[in-house]
C-alpha positions, 0 to 999 in steps of 0.5 A: 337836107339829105335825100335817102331812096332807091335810085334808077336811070330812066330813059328820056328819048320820046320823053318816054320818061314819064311812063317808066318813072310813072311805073316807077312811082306805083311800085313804090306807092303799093309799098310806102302809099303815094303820099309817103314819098318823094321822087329825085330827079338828078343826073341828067343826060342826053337821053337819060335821068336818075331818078330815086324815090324815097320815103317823105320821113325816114329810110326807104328799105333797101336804100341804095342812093344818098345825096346832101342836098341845098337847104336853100334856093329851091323853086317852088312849083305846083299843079295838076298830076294829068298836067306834068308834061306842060308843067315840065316843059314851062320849068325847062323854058329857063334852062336845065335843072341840077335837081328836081323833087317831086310830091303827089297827093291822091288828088291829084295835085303835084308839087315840084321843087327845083335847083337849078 
């Protein structure tokens, strides 16, 4: 599998994360629609993630990250969007991840697949 998108460095310091990618995903939603794409959590530091999003089916325009991905041993986890801090910090409990995808839905429910 190759993920394709538009990749940035978030800061994770008072897990502040979850309002920059958040600002992050509404940019990319009022362009492509939020069920269109997918975000890329890799790379993680201290106090930093890379973060890409990208397009569910075929290139996002002005694509500037590109990674071939395992086809396999990929954790499946799905819930509530208002939920993903708790969601998180139940992943976390068994160690870092190497990669994270994630999909969200206008209802609000999110998938999350993982590598570790």
């Amino acid at each position: 599998m190759i993920f394709t998108g538009i990749n940035r460095t978030f800061s994770t310091v008072n897990e502040g994360q979850y309002d920059t990618i958040g600002a992050f995903w509404d940019e990319m939603t009022e362009l492509y629609g939020l069920e269109n794409i997918r975000g890329f959590g890799y790379g993680w530091t201290e106090d930093t993630i890379e973060y890409a999003i990208g397009l569910k089916e075929g290139i996002i325009e002005g694509a500037d990250f590109s990674i071939e991905l395992p086809d396999e041993g990929w954790i499946r986890v799905t819930g509530r969007t208002d939920d993903l801090p708790g969601i998180y910090s139940k992943i976390y409990e068994d160690g870092p991840l190497l990669y994270e995808i994630e999909t969200f839905t206008e209802d609000g429910d999110c998938e999350i697949l993982f590598v570790r």
